[in-house]
C-alpha positions as CSV (number, residue, x, y, z in Angstrom):
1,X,-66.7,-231.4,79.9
2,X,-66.1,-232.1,83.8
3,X,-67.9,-230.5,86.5
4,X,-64.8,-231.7,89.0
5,X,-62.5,-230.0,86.8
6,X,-59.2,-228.5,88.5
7,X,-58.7,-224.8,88.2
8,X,-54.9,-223.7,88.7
9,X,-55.2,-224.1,92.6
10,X,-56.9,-227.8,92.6
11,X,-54.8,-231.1,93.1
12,X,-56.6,-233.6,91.4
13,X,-55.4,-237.0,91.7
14,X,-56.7,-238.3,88.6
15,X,-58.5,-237.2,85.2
16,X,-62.2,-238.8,84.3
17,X,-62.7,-240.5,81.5
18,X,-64.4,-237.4,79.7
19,X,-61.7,-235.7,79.8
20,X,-59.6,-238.3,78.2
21,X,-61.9,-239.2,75.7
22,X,-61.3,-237.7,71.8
23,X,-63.4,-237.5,68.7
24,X,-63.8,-240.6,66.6
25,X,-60.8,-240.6,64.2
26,X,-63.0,-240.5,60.8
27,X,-63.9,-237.1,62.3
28,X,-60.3,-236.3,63.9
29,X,-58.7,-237.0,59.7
30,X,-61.5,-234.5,58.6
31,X,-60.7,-232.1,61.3
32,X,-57.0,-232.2,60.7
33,X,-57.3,-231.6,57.2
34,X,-59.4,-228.8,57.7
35,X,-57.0,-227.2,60.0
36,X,-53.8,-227.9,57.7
37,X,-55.4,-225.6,55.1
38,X,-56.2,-223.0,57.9
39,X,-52.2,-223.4,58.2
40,X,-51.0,-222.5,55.2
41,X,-53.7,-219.6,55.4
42,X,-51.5,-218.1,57.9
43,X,-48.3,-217.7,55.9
44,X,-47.8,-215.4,52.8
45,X,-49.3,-214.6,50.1
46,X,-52.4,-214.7,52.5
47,X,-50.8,-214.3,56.1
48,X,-53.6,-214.3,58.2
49,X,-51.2,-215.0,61.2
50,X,-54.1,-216.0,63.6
51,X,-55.1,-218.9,61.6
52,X,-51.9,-220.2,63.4
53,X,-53.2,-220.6,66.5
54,X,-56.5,-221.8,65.3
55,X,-55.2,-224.3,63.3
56,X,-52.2,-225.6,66.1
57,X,-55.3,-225.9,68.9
58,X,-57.2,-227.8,66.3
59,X,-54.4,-230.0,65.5
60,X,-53.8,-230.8,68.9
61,X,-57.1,-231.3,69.9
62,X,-57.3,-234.3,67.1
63,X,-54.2,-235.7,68.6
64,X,-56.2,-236.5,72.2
65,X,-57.1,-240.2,72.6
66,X,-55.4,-241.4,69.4
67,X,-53.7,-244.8,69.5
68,X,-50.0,-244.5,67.3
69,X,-51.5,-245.5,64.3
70,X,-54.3,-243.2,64.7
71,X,-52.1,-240.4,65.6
72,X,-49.9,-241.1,62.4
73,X,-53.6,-240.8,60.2
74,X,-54.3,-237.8,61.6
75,X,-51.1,-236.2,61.0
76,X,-50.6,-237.2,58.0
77,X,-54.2,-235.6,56.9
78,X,-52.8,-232.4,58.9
79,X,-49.5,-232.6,56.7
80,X,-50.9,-233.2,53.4
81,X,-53.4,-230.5,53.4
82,X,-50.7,-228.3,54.3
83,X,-47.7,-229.1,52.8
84,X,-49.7,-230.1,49.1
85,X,-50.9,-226.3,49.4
86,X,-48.3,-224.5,50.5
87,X,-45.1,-226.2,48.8
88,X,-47.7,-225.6,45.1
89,X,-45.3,-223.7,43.9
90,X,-42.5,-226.3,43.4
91,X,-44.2,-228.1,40.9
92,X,-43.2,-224.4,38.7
93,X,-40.0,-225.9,38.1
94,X,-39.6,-229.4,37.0
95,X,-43.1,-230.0,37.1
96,X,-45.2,-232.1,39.5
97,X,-43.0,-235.2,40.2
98,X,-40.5,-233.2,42.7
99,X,-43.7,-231.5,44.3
100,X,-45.5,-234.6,44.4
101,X,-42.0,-235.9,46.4
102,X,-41.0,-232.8,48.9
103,X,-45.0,-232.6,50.1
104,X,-45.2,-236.3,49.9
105,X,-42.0,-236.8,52.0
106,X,-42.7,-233.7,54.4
107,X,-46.2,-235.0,55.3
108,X,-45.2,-238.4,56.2
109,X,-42.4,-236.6,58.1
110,X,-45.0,-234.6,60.0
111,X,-47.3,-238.0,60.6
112,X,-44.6,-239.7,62.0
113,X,-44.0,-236.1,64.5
114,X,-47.7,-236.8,65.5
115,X,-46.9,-239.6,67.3
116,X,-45.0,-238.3,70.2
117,X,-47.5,-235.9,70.8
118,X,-50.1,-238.3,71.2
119,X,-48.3,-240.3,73.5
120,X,-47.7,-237.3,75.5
121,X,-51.2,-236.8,75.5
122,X,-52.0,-240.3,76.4
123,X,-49.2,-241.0,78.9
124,X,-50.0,-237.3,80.8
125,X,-53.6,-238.5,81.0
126,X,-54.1,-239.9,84.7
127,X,-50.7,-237.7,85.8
128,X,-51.7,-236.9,89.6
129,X,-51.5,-234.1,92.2
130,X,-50.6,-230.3,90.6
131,X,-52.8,-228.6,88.3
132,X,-49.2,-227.0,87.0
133,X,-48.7,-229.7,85.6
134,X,-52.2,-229.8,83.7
135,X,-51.9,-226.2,82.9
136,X,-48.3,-225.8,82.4
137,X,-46.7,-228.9,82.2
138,X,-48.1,-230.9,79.6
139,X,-48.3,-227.7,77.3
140,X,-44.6,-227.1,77.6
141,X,-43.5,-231.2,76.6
142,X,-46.4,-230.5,73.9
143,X,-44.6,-227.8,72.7
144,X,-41.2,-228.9,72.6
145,X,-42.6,-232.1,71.2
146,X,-43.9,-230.0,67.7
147,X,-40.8,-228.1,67.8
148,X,-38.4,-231.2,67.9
149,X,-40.0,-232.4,65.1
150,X,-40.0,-228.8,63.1
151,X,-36.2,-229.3,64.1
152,X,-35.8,-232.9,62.5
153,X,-38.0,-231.9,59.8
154,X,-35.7,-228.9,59.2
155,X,-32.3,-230.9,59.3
156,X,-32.9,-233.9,57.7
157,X,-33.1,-235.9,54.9
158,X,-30.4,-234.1,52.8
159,X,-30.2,-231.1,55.2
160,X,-33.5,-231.0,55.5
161,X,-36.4,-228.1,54.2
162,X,-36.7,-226.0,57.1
163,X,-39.0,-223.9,55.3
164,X,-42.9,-224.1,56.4
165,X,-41.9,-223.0,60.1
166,X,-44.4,-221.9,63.0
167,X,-42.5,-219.0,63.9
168,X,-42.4,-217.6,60.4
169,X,-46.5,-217.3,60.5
170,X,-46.0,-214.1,62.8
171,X,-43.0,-212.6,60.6
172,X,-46.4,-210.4,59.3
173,X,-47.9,-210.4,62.8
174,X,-47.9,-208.3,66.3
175,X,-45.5,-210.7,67.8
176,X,-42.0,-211.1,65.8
177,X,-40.0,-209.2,67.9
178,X,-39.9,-212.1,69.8
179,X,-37.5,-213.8,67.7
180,X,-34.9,-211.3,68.7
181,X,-35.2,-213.1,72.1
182,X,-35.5,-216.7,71.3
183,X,-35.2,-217.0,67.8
184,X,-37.3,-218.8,64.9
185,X,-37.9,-222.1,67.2
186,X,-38.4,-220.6,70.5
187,X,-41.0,-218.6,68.6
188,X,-42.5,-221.7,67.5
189,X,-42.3,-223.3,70.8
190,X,-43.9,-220.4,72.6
191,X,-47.2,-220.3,69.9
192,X,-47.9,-224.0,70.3
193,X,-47.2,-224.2,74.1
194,X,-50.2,-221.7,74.2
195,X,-52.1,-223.5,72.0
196,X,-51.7,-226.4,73.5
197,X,-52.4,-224.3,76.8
198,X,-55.8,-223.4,75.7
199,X,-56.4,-227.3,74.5
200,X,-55.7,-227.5,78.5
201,X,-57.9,-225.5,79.7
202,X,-61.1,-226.3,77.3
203,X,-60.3,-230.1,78.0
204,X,-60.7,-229.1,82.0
205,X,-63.7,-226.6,81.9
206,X,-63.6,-224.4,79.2
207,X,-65.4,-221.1,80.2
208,X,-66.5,-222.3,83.3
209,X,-63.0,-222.4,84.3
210,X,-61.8,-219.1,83.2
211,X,-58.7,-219.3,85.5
212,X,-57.5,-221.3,83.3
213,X,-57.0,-219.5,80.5
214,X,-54.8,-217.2,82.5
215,X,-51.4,-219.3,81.0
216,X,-52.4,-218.9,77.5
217,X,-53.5,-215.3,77.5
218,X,-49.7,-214.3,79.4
219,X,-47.8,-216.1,76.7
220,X,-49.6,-214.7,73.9
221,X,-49.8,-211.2,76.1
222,X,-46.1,-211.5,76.0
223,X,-44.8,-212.4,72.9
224,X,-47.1,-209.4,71.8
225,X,-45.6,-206.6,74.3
226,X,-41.9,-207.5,74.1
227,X,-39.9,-205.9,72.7
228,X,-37.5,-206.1,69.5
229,X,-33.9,-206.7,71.4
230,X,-31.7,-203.5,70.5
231,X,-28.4,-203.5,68.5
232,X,-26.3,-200.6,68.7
233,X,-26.1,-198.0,65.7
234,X,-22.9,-197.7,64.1
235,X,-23.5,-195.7,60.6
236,X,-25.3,-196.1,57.5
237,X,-24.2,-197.8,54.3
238,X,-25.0,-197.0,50.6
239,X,-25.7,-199.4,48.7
240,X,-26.9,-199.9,45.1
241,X,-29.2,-202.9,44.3
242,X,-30.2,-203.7,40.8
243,X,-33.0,-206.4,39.9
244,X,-32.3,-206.8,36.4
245,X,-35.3,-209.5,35.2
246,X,-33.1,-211.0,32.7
247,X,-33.7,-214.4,31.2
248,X,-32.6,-216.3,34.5
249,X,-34.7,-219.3,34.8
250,X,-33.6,-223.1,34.4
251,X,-36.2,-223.1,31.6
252,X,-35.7,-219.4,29.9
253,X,-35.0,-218.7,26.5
254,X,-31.3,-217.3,26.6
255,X,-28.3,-217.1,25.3
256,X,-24.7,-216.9,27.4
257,X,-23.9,-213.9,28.8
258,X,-27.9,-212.6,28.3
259,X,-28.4,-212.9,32.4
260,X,-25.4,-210.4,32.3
261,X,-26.5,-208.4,30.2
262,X,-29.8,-208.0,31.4
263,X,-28.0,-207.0,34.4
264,X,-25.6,-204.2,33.3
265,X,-28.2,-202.5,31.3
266,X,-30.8,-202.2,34.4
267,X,-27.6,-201.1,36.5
268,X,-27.2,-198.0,33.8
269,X,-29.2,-195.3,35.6
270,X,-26.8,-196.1,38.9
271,X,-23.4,-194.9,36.8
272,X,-22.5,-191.8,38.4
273,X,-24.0,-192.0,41.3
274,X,-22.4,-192.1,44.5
275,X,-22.7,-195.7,46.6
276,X,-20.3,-197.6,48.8
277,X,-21.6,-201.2,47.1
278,X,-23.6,-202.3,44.2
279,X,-25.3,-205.9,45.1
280,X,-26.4,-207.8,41.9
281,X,-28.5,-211.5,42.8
282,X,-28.1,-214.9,42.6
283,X,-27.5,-215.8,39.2
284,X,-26.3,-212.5,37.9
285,X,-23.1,-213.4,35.9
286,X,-24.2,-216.7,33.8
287,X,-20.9,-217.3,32.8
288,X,-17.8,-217.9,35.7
289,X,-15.6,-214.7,35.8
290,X,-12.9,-216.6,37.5
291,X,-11.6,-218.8,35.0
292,X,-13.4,-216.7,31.9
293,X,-11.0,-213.3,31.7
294,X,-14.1,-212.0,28.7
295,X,-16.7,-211.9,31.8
296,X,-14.1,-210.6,34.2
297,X,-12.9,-207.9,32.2
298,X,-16.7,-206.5,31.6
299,X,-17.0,-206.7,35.7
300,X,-13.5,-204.5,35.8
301,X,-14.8,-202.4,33.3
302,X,-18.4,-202.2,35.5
303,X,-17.3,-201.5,38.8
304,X,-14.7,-199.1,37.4
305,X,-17.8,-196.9,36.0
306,X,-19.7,-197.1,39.3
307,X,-17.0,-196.7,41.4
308,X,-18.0,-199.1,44.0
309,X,-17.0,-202.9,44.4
310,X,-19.6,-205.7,43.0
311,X,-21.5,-207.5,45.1
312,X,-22.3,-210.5,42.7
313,X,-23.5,-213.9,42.1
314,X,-22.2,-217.0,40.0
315,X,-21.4,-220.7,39.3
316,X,-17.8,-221.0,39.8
317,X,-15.5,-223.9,39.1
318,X,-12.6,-224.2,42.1
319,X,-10.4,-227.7,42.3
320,X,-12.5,-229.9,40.6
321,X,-15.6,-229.1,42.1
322,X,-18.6,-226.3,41.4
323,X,-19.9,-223.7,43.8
324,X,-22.7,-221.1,44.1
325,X,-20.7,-218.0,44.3
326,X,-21.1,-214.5,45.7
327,X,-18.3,-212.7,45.0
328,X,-17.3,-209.2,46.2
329,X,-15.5,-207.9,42.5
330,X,-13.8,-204.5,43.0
331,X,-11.4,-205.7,39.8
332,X,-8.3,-204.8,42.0
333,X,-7.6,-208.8,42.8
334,X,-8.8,-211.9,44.1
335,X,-12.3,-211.8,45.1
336,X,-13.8,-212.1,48.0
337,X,-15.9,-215.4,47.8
338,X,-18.5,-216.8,49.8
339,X,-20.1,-220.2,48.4
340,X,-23.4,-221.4,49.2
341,X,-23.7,-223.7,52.4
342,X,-26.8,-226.0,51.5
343,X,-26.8,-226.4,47.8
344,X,-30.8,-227.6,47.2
345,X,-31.5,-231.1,46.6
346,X,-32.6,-232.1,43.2
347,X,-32.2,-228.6,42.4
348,X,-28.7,-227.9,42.9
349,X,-27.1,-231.6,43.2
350,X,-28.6,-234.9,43.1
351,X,-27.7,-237.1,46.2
352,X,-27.4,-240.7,45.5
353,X,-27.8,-239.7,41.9
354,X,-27.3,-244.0,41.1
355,X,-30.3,-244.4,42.9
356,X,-32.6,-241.8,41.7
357,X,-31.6,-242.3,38.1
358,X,-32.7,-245.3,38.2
359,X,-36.4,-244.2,39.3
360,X,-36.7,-240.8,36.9
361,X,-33.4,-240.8,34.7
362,X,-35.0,-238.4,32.5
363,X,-36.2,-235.8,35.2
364,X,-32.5,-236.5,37.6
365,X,-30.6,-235.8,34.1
366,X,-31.8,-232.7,33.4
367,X,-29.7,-231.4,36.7
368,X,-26.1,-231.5,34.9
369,X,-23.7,-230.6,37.6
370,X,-23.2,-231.3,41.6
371,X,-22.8,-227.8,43.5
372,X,-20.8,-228.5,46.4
373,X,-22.0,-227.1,49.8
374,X,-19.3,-224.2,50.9
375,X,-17.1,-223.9,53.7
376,X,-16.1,-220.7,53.9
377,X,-17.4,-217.8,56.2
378,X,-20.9,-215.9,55.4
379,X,-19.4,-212.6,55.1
380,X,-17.6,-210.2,52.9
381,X,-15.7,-207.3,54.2
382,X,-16.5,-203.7,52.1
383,X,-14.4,-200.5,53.6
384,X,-14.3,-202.2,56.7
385,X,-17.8,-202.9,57.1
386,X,-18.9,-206.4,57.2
387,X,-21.4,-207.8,55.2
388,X,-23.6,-210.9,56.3
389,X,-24.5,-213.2,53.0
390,X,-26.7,-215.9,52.7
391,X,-27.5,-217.3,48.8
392,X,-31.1,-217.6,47.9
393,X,-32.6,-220.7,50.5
394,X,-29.6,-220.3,52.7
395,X,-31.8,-217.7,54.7
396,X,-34.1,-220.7,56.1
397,X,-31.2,-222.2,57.9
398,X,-30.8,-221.0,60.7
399,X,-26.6,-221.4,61.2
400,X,-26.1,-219.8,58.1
401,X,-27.6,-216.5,59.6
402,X,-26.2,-216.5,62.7
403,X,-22.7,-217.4,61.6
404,X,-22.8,-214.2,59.8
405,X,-23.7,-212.3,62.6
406,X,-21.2,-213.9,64.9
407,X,-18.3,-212.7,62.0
408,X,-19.1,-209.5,62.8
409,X,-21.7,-208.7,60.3
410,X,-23.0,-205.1,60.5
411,X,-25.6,-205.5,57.7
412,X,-27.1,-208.4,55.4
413,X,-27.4,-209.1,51.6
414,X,-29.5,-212.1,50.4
415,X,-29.0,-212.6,47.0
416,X,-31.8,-215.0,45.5
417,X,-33.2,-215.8,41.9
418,X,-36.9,-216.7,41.8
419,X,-37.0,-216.9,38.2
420,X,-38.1,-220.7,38.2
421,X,-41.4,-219.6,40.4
422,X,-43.2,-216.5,38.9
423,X,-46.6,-216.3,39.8
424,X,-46.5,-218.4,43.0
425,X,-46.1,-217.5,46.9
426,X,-42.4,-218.7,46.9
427,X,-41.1,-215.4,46.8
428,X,-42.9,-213.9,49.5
429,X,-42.5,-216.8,51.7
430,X,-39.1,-216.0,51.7
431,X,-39.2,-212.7,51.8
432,X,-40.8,-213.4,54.9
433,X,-37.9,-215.1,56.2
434,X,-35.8,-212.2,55.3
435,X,-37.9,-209.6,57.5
436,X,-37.8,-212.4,60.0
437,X,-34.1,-212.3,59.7
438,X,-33.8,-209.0,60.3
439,X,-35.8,-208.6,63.5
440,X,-34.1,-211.4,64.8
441,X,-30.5,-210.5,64.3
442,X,-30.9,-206.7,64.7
443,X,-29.2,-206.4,61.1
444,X,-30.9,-204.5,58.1
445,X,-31.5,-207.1,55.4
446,X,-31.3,-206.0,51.7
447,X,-32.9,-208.7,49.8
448,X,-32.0,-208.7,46.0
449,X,-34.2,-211.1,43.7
450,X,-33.4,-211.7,39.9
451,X,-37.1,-210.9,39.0
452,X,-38.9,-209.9,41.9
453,X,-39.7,-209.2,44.5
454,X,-36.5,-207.3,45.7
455,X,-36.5,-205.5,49.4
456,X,-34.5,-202.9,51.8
457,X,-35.5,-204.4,55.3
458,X,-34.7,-202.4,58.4
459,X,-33.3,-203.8,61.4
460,X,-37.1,-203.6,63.0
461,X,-38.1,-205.7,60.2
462,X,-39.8,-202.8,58.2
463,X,-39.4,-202.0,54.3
464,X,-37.4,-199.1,53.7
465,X,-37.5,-199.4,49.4
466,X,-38.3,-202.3,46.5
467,X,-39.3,-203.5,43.7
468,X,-41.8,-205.6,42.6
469,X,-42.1,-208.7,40.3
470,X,-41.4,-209.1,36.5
471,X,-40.1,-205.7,36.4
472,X,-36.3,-204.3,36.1
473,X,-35.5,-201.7,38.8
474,X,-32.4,-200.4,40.3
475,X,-31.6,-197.6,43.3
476,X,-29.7,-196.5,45.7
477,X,-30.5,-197.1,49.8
478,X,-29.1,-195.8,52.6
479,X,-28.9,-198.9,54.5
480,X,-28.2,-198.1,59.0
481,X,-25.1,-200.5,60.5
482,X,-25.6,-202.2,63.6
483,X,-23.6,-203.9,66.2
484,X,-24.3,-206.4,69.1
485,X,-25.5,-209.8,69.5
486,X,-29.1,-210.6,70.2
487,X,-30.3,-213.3,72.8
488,X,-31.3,-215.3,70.0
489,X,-28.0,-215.4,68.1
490,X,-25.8,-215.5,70.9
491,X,-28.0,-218.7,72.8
492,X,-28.5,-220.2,69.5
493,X,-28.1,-223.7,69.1
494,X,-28.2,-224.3,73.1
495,X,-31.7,-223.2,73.5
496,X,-32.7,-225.3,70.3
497,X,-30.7,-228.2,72.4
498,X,-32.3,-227.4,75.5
499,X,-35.7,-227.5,74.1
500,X,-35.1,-230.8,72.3
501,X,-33.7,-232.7,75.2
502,X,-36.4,-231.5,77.2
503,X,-38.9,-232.8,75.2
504,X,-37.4,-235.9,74.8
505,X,-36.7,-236.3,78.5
506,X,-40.1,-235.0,79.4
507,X,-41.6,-237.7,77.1
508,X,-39.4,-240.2,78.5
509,X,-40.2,-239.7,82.1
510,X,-43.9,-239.5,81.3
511,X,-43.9,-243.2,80.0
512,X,-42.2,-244.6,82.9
513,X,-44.6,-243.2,84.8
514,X,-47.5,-244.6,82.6
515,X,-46.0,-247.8,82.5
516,X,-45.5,-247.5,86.3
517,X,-49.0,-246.6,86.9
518,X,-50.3,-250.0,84.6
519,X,-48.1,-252.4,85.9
520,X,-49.3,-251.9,89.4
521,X,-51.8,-254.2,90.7
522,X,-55.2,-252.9,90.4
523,X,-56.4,-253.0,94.0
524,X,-52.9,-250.9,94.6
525,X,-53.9,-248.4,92.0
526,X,-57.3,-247.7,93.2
527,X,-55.9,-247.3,96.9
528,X,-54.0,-244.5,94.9
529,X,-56.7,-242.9,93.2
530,X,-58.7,-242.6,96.3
């Protein structure tokens, strides 16, 4: 602690030693660990959402005085304690090789991220003459710095896992409305730059420089206060969901046509009822009605009872190739078809299949067929009302969702099946994303699971009717319409640009200037420093 500290008026020209120093890195890799479990805390099934902030300050603070290979230690403890925990449930489906790989390749991922931020740390050290830049402007390249690697983390390899995002820790919280401004990231980036504020301020004073908590508290003040962005009210929709808990794991004991099955039988206390659409989920036909006329003549004969077009789910076969299908089936014509945009990897395709095969040929040839990623729009069109789609872990990316607003959709449908993952968090982690989804888009999100759980979100992200695991259940919701983009859709992609390139230009400038400083002579930089 410093007893020259700056408050937010000083100038000081240059930072003491104290204030650079961190804690020894055995106790930083213990630290860090501690505070990835403290993460994963803060998401569903458990959600304590201010674990977020504890563990992100925490996090940072073991990122102070690290050298790279340090840094890359102690965020790799950080990562592994998270991601191990809170990616458990993977290991549900194919058992724990492909858990052991997605944690394994997300927390080196996330040590390699560290590194930046500890150079920023280090090469901000001695920076000289504004306290706005000690209380503001480190916090902010910080911040953008975490959320540049969320971003890379999110896109890539294979299109990446954008799954275990900061942002989504609040969908449960005071402050999502947020999102509706700046979207999943810019959530993110606004929780760790005042995180990384309050690292700022403890580093120069603590509590005997309560001025300098003032930048933390108004961030966290106002991502509390703001409110949701509003979209314009254009109707209501009925529409008839059905969660039929048929036999629809990879691993289930069934027979073809039993998913189906399942399905029409738990849609039987909906016949005669009145509805504008009947949504099924992901999954729901097990056998492809497009080129099988047995299947496609049952889903005539359905919608014909219910007297509303089928929104459904299937693996279809188009020109040589195999999608994941949602397909509007009103049994007057071609379909309306959407196909899944990011198949899952080693779930739903095998890249480099050579090369994995050669590594776990048994495990890679239990996945039969390649689904190819889709092309065509996120939306289906029901008595002129459009209908926003995304298929099961299409909902984490972000593109998918705003696409479908940007078509015009009035209301979503996320069809999912979390069959391979009973009895894990999986299926409320993404239900968070759906309520996330639909405070951030404005749209009312009806989430349809093959077992559970199934949800009617409203546009301010609160649950209008559902259903719970293991169990069949069907109704009927009267879902509102709404129309207008939110700041987060319509700025999309450029604020995620914007806050990328200025981290990266932030960073940049801040090692010239380190260099700068150190290849001065040293009578020259202590003629500064005076």
């Amino acid at each position: 602690m410093l007893s020259t500290a700056p408050s937010l008026t000083d100038t000081p020209t240059d930072a003491a030693p104290s204030a650079r120093r961190g804690v020894p890195l055995w106790a930083a890799l213990l630290v860090a660990a501690a505070a990835g479990g403290l993460l994963d805390l803060s998401f569903p099934a458990v959600g304590w959402w201010p674990l977020a902030f504890v563990s992100i300050t925490i996090a940072l603070c073991t990122m102070i005085g690290r050298s790279i290979g340090g840094a890359f230690l102690v965020g790799t403890a950080f990562g592994s304690a998270f991601h191990f925990t809170h990616l458990m449930w993977v290991g549900t489906f194919l058992g724990p090789v492909p858990w052991v790989a997605l944690a394994g390749l997300e927390t080196v991922l996330f040590g390699v991220g560290a590194i930046p931020i500890a150079l920023a740390y280090r090469w901000t050290d001695r920076a000289s003459g504004r306290a706005v830049l000690w209380f503001a402007g480190v916090p902010l390249l910080v911040a953008g710095l975490w959320s540049v690697r969320e971003l890379a983390m999110g896109s890539w390899p294979y299109s990446g896992f954008p799954w275990a995002r900061i942002g989504m820790t609040q969908a449960n919280g005071p402050m999502p409305e947020a999102a509706s401004w700046v979207g999943v990231t810019g959530l993110t980036f606004l929780i760790v730059t005042a995180c990384a504020c309050l690292v700022q301020w403890w580093r120069y004073g603590g509590f005997r420089r309560l001025r300098g908590i003032l930048p933390a508290a108004g961030i966290v003040t106002a991502l509390v206060i703001v409110p949701q962005f509003p979209t314009g009210d254009v109707g209501r929709l009925d529409i008839g969901w059905v969660q039929g808990n048929g036999p629809s794991g990879y691993f289930d004991d069934r027979a073809p046509g039993d998913v189906l099955a399942a399905q029409t039988a738990a849609t039987e206390p909906l016949v005669g009822e009145r509805m504008d659409l009947l949504v099924w989920p992901e999954g729901a036909v097990d056998t492809d009605p497009l080129t099988h006329p047995a299947t496609a003549r049952r889903l005539n004969n359905l919608v014909a009872r219910v007297g509303a077009p089928l929104l459904t789910n299937a693996a279809t076969a188009r020109g040589g190739d195999v999608f994941n299908t949602s397909m509007l089936w009103d049994g007057q014509g071609t379909p309306q078809l959407h196909d899944k945009v990011n198949p899952v990897p080693f779930g739903e395709y095998v890249p480099d299949r050579w090369f994995y095969e050669r590594i776990a040929p048994d495990l890679i040839g239990m996945i039969q067929r390649d689904y190819t990623p889709g092309q065509n729009p996120p939306i289906v069109t029901v008595n002129g009302v459009d209908v926003g789609l995304a298929i099961c872990f299409d909902v984490i990316y972000d593109a998918v969702i705003w696409d479908g607003a940007r078509h015009g959709a009035q209301v979503y449908v996320f069809q999912t099946n979390n069959a391979d993952f009973r009895g894990t968090d999986e299926n409320l982690q993404q239900l968070a994303f759906a309520r996330m989804r639909a405070i951030e888009t404005g749209r009312a999100v009806v989430n349809i699971s093959t077992v559970g759980t199934s949800q009617v979100i409203a546009p301010d992200g609160q649950i209008i009717d559902g259903a719970g695991v293991d169990q069949a259940a069907a109704a009927i919701t009267r879902v509102p319409l709404r129309e207008g983009l939110t700041p987060a859709v319509m700025l999309g992609g450029a604020l995620t640009a914007v806050i990328a390139f200025s981290a990266i230009t932030g960073l940049t400038i801040a090692g010239f200037r380190h260099r700068r400083y150190h290849c001065r002579p040293q009578t020259a930089r202590g003629a500064t420093d005076a």
